[in-house]
C-alpha positions, 0 to 999 in steps of 0.5 A: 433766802432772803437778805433779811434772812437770819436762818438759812433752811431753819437749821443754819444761823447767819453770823455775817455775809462773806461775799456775793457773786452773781445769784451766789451769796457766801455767808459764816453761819453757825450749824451748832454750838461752837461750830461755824461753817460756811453755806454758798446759797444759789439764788434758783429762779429759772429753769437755766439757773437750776440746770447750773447749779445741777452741773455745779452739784455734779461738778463737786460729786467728781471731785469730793472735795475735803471742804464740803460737808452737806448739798440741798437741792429742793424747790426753794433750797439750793446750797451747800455747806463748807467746812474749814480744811487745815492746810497752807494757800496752794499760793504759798506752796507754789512759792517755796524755792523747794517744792515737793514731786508728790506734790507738784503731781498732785496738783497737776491731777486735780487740775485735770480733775477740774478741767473734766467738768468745766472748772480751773484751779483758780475757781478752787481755793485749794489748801496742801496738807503734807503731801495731800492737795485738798480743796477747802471750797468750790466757786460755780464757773462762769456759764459759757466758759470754753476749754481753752479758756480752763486751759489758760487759767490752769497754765497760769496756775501751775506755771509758779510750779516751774519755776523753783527745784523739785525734791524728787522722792527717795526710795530708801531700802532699794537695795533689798529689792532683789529679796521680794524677788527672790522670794516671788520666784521660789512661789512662782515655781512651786505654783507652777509645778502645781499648776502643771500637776492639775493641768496635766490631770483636771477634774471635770464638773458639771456646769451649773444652769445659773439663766435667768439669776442676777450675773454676780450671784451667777459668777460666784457659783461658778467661780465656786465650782472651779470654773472661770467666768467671762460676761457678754452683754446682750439684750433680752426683754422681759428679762431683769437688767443684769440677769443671764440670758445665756451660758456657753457651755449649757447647763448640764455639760461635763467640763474640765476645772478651770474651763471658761463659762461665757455668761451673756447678761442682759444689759440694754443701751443706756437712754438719755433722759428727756427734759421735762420742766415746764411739761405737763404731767401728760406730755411728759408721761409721753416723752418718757413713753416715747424714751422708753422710760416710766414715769415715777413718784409724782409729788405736788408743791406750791409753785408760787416760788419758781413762777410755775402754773398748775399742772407743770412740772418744776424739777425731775429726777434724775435731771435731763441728760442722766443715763438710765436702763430702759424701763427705769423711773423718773420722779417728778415735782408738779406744780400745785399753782400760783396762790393769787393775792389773800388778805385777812380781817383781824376780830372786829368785835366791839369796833364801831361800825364805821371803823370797823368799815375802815379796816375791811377797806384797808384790808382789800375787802368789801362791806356787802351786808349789815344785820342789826341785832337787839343788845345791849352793847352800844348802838352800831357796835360789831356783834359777830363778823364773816368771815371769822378774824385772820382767815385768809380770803382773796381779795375784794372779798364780801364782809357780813357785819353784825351790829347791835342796835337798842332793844325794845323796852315798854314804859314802866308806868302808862303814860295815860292821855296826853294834852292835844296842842293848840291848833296852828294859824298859820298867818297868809300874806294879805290878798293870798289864797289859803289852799295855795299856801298849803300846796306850794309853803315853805316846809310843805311837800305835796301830800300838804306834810310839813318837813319835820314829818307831822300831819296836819289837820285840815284847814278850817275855812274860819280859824277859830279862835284859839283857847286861852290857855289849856290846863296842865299844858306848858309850852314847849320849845324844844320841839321847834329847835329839833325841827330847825337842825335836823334836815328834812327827809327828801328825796333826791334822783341818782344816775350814773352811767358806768364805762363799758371799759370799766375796770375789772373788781367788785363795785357797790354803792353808797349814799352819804347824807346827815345820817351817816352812810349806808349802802343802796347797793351790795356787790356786783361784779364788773362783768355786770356794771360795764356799758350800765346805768345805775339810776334811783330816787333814794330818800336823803336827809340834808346834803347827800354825796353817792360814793361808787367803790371798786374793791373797797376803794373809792372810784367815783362820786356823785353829788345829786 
């Protein structure tokens, strides 16, 4: 429980918190319509916090108190349920000038009670009903507490009890106790004279062969035939615990009614059992072997709650120190494991892949590959995801993104030939070389392309003269304008050495230029990475910044 928590257990519903000691918090709930109680929920993280609250369960299975209605014990729920007891405050009682002999008893009985388990009357919150002392709730007693720690705080307890008159209990009609007496002694002798008769004169039966039968099933037809039965233990094995192994007389002997058969039962020491936590499943099976003891029903739960690894054991039943017979079961929790860190993805369908990117990052997850699907939907829209919206993966996971990009659509109508453009002249710098020009101009690269991609023809050793106007040809502009605000495509070279201590997670690589931003390379463990060299000479268009990504999350950038 929590302490957003409204429901306890799904069955309790919290009204208000009464009090917090220690790992307990007492709350008011309510358990039904119109009813309320009160549930003391344990806060079990440790081995040593269930083993209290194991004693403290124990503790209230001896004294039975009028208060308590329900105790859970199970990974991830220990508490009990409390129930109003009517009565007044033992506080009260103690300061009446006239108490009670029952009930001064009483109490000093139920202090004793709690004593034997480690616990004080000042631990109770303890309610006289009558002459009936009651105990309405039970607090866990301080570990460590000694026994003459309890001692004192029950002496200061009962010491108000001293101090006032005691109405001692009457016995009314003492006077006719002579008439039972009477009575008993008129029976006494005439059950005496029949017992003498038989005494005197006893039949004789045979003793029944009961060896090898459960001892009270042996009893009852001895007893039926007249006999008396008296048990000794012993020890046998392959015999059932609390069978006969023997009978004196033996079966078949002619004995008098009334005779006395011994019945040997088969009962060996009682055995301690081992303490198993945090075992594996193997080295306890061997200390219950080694305990003369088997191992039982073997149940799997998470272990992400009390911390436990796979494959050891989180509780055990009957807890450590119960007595059992040789050869008795013991069950056993096991831990099933810790569940590392998960994260999901929510339906990107119809996201743009850019945001769609954003939320795999955020989410702890990695872009590793993009496939482009013709559609219809808008240009670089998600079309289907993996993995599948809200399934849990671990972290750092890879995300297949599938986006649409425009489909082929052939022209209506052909669009026949089309005008050539006038031939270019370039114009040279006076005492320049043309051929030198075309190597090392702006805008040139070294197949002799210009930067906006195009071919040219090759330079004429005259420039002929340009025609003085085309037919049908108007001049267009545009072209020009584009060339001057998109960037030219250019190829740039990327290093990047990787620290040999780098960090553990999936790493990738992407480029950042004036097309927006694309991966180079897909996700690759650190294991891979650490001490490496990335090094590449990727085509860019305009500035380029090269992002390194661990887990989604940015690490390292690299500006060419």
């Amino acid at each position: 429980m929590t302490g957003q928590a409204a429901v306890i257990d799904g069955k309790y519903q919290v009204v208000r918190e009464l009090a917090r000691e220690g790992h307990v918090t007492l709350s008011e709930v309510r358990a039904g319509e119109g009813v309320t109680r009160r549930v003391a929920w344990f806060n079990v993280n440790s081995p040593a916090s269930r083993q209290g609250f194991y004693a403290y369960r124990a503790a209230l299975r001896a004294i039975a108190p009028a208060g308590l209605t329900d105790v859970v014990a199970r990974p991830g729920a220990y508490y009990a349920v409390w129930q109003p007891v009517t009565g007044l405050p033992l506080a009260e009682v103690a300061a009446q000038p006239i108490q009670q002999e029952e009930t001064i008893q009483a109490v000093h009985a139920l202090a004793a009670r709690l004593a034997e388990h480690g616990y004080a009357l000042p631990d109770a919150d303890v309610v006289v009903d009558g002459h009936d002392v009651r105990v309405a709730y039970l607090r866990p007693a301080p570990e460590g507490r000694s026994p003459e720690e309890v001692a004192r705080l029950n002496a200061a307890a009962l010491a108000p009890f001293t101090r006032g008159r005691v109405k001692r209990r009457r016995q009314p009609g003492a006077w006719l106790t002579f008439v039972p007496g009477l009575l008993f002694l008129g029976g006494a002798v005439y059950l005496g004279m029949q017992a003498l008769q038989i005494y005197l004169n006893p039949p004789v039966h045979e003793v029944l062969a009961v060896t090898g039968q459960p001892a009270p099933q042996a009893a009852q037809r001895l007893t039926a035939a007249g006999f008396q039965v008296e048990y000794a233990k012993g020890e046998a094995a392959g015999v059932p615990i609390g069978a006969v192994i023997r009978q004196d007389p033996a079966a078949g002997t002619s004995l008098p009614v009334g005779r006395l058969v011994t019945l040997t039962v088969n009962s060996p020491p009682s055995l301690s059992v081992p303490k198993l936590e945090e075992l594996t499943l193997d080295q306890a099976r061997a200390a219950l072997r080694d305990s003369a003891l088997t191992l039982g029903k073997v149940l799997r739960v998470d272990g992400s709650l009390t911390k436990t690894p796979e494959g050891r054991v989180i509780a055990q039943m009957p807890e450590a120190g119960a007595d059992l017979q040789r050869g008795q079961p013991v069950q056993l929790l096991v831990s099933s494991g810790v569940r590392g860190r998960e994260t999901w993805l929510a339906n990107l369908t119809g996201m743009s892949y850019q945001a769609a990117r954003k939320n795999a990052q955020v989410a702890g997850l990695v872009v590793t590959r993009v496939i482009q699907q013709p559609s219809d939907a808008p240009e670089n829209t998600v079309l289907d995801q993996t993995p599948a919206p809200y399934v849990r993966v671990p972290v750092g996971s890879p995300v297949t993104l599938t986006v649409a990009v425009a489909r082929y659509a052939p022209p209506s109508q052909p669009a026949g030939s089309l005008p050539l453009p006038p031939p270019s002249t370039p114009s040279l710098p006076s005492g320049s070389d043309p051929n030198s020009s075309l190597l090392g101009g702006t805008g040139q690269n070294a197949t002799g392309q210009e930067g906006t991609g195009e071919l040219l023809p090759e330079q004429p050793a005259t420039v002929p003269a340009a025609p003085e106007s085309v037919p049908g040809q108007t001049s267009d502009t545009s072209g020009a304008g584009v060339s001057a605000t998109v960037p030219a495509a250019r190829s740039v070279h990327f290093r990047y050495a990787f620290p040999a201590d780098l960090p553990a997670g999936t790493y990738t690589i992407s480029v950042q230029d004036a097309d927006g931003e694309r991966e180079i390379q897909g996700a690759t463990d650190s294991t891979q990475l650490a001490g490496a060299v990335a090094e590449g000479d990727p085509v860019v268009r305009g500035d380029a910044t090269f992002i390194i990504r661990r887990n989604g999350e940015e690490y390292a950038t690299v500006k060419p």
